[in-house]
DOFI-481931 format. One record per residue (C-alpha): x, y, z; residue in one letter. Coordinates in Angstrom, 2 decimals. Layout:
REM DOFI-481931
<r><u>X</u><v>Y</v><w>Z</w><resn>A</resn></r>
...
This chain:
REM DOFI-481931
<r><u>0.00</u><v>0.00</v><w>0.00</w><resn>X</resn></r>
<r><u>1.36</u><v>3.41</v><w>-1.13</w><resn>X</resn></r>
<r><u>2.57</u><v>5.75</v><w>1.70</w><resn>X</resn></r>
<r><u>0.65</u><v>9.68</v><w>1.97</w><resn>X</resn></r>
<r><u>-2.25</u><v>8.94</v><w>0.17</w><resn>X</resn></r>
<r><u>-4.94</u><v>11.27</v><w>0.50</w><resn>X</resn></r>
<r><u>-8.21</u><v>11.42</v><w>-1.31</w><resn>X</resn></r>
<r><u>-10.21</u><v>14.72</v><w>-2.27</w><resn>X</resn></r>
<r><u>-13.25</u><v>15.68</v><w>-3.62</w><resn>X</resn></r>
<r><u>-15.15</u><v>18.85</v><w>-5.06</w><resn>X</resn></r>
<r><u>-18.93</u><v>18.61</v><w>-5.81</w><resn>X</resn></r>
<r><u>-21.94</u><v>20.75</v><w>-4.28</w><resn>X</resn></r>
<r><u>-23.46</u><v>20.55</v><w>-1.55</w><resn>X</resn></r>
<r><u>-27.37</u><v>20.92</v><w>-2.92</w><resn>X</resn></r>
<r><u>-28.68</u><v>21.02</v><w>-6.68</w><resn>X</resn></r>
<r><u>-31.79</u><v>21.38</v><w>-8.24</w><resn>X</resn></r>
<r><u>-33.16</u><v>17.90</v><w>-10.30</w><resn>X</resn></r>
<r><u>-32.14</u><v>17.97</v><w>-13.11</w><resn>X</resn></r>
<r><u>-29.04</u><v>19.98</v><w>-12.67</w><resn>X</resn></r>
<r><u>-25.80</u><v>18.94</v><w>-13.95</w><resn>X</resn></r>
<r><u>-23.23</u><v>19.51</v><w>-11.93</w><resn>X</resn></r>
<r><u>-19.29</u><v>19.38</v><w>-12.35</w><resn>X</resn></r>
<r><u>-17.60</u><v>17.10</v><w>-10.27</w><resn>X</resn></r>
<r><u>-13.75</u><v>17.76</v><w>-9.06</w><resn>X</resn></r>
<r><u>-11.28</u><v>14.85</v><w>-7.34</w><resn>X</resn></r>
<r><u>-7.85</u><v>14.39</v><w>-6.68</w><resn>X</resn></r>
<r><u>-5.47</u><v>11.49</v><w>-5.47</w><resn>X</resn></r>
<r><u>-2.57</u><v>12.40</v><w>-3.93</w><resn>X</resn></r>
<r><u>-0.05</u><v>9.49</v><w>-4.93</w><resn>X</resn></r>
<r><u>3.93</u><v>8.84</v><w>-5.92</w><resn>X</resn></r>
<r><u>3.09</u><v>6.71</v><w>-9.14</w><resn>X</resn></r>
<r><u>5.73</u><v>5.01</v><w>-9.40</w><resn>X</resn></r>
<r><u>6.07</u><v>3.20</v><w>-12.84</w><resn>X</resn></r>
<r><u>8.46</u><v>0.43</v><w>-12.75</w><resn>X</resn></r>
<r><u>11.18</u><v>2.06</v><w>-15.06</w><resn>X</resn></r>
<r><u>13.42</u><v>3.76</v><w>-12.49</w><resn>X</resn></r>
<r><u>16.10</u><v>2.26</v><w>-10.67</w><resn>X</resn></r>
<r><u>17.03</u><v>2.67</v><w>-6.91</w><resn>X</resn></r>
<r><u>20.47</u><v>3.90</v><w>-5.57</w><resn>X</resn></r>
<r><u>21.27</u><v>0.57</v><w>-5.90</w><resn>X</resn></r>
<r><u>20.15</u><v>0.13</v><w>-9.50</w><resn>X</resn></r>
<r><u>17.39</u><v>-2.13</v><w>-8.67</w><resn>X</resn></r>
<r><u>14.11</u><v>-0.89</v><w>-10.14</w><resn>X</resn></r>
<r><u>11.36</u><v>0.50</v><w>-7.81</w><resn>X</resn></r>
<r><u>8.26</u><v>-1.62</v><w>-8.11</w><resn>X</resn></r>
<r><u>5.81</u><v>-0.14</v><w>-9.72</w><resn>X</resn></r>
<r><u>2.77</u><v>1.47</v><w>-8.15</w><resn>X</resn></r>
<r><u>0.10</u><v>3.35</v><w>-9.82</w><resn>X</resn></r>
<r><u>-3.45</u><v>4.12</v><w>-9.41</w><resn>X</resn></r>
<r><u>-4.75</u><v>2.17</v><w>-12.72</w><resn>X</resn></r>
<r><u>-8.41</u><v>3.07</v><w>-11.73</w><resn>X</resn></r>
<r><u>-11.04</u><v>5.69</v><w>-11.08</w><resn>X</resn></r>
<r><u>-14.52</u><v>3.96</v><w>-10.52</w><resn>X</resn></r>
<r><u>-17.64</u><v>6.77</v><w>-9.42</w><resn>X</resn></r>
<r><u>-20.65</u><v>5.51</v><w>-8.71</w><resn>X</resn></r>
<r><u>-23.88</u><v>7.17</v><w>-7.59</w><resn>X</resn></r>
<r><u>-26.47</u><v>5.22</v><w>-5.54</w><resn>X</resn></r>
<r><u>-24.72</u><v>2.12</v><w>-7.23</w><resn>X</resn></r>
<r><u>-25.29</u><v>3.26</v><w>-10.80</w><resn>X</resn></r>
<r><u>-21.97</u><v>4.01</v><w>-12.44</w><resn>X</resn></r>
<r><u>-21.00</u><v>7.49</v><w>-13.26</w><resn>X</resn></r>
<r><u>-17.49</u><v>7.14</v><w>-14.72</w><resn>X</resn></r>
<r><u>-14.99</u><v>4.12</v><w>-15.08</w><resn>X</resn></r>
<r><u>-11.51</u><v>5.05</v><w>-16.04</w><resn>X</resn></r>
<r><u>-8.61</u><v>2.77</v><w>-16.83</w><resn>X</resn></r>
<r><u>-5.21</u><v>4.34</v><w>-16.02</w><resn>X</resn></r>
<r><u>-1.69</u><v>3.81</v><w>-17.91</w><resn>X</resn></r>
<r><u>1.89</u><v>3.80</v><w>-16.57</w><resn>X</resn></r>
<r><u>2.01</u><v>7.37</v><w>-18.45</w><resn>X</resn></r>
<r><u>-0.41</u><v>9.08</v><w>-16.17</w><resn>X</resn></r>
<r><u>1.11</u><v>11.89</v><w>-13.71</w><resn>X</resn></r>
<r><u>1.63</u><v>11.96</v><w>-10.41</w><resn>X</resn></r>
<r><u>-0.80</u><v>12.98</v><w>-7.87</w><resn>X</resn></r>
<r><u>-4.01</u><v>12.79</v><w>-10.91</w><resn>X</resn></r>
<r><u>-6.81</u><v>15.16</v><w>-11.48</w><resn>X</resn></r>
<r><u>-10.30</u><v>14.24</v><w>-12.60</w><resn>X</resn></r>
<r><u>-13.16</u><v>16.66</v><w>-13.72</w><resn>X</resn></r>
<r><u>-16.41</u><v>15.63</v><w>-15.12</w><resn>X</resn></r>
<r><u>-19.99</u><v>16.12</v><w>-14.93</w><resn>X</resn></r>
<r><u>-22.96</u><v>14.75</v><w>-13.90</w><resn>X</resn></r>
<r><u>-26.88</u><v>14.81</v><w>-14.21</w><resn>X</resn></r>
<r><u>-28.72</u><v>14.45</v><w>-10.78</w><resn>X</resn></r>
<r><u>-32.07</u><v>13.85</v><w>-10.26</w><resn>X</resn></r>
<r><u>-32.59</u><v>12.45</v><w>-6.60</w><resn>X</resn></r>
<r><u>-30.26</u><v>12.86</v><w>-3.59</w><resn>X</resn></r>
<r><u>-27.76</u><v>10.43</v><w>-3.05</w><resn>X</resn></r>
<r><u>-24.21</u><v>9.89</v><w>-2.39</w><resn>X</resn></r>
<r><u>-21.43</u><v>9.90</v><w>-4.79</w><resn>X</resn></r>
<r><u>-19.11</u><v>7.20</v><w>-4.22</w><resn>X</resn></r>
<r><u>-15.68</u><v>6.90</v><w>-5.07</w><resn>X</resn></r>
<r><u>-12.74</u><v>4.27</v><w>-5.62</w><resn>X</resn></r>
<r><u>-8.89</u><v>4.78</v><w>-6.85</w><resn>X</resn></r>
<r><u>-7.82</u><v>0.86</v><w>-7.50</w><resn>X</resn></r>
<r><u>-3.68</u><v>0.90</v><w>-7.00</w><resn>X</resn></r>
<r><u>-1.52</u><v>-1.80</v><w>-8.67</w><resn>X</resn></r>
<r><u>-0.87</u><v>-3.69</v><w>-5.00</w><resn>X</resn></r>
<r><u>-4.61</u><v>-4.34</v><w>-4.92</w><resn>X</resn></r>
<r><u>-5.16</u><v>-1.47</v><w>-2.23</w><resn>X</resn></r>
<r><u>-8.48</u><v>0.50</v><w>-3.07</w><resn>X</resn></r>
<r><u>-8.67</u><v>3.91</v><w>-1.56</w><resn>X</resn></r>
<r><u>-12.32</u><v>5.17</v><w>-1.20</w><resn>X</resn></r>
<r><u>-14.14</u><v>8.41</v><w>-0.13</w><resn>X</resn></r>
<r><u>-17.69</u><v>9.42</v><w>-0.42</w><resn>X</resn></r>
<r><u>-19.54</u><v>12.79</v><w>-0.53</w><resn>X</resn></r>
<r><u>-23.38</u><v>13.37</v><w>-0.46</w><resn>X</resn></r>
<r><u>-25.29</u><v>15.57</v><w>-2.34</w><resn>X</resn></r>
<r><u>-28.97</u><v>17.17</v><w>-1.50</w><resn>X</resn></r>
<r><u>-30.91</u><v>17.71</v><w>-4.49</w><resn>X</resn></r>
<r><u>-34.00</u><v>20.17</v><w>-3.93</w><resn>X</resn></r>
């Protein structure tokens, strides 16, 4: 499991049905891809986040598959139509099989 991960999210806090809203999240991890060596010249595993997975109420939102090229510390903006309250849930898959979640409800009036 990767060392200083934090997870963050940006979304509001109400919306009207109907509304589409723009959703903002950030992982803070190393991603480490496999390529560089240590000061011992052995290569550092590799350890990147090779999935985003949103879901809201258990219906999928987005489903991204990550490469070895993506940065450091990755960004993720996209929107979304709500029509009932719920909560958005969210899961970063990392190449050691950790999964780092977070959640954040919304209130739709």
């Amino acid at each position: 499991m990767a060392t200083g991960v934090k997870t963050r999210i940006k979304l509001p806090d109400t919306a009207g049905a109907g509304d589409v809203i723009t959703i903002k999240t950030q992982i803070t991890h190393q991603m480490e891809t496999g390529h560089r060596l240590d000061s011992a010249g052995v290569p550092l595993p590799r350890s990147i986040i090779h999935r985003l997975h949103c879901t809201f109420d258990g219906e999928t939102v987005v489903d991204v598959d990550l490469r070895p090229g993506i940065s450091t510390n990755p960004f993720f903006e996209f929107d979304a139509q709500v029509t009932r309250s719920g909560v958005f849930q969210f899961a970063w898959h990392d190449d050691d099989g950790a999964v780092y979640t977070a959640a954040k409800a919304i209130s739709v009036t």
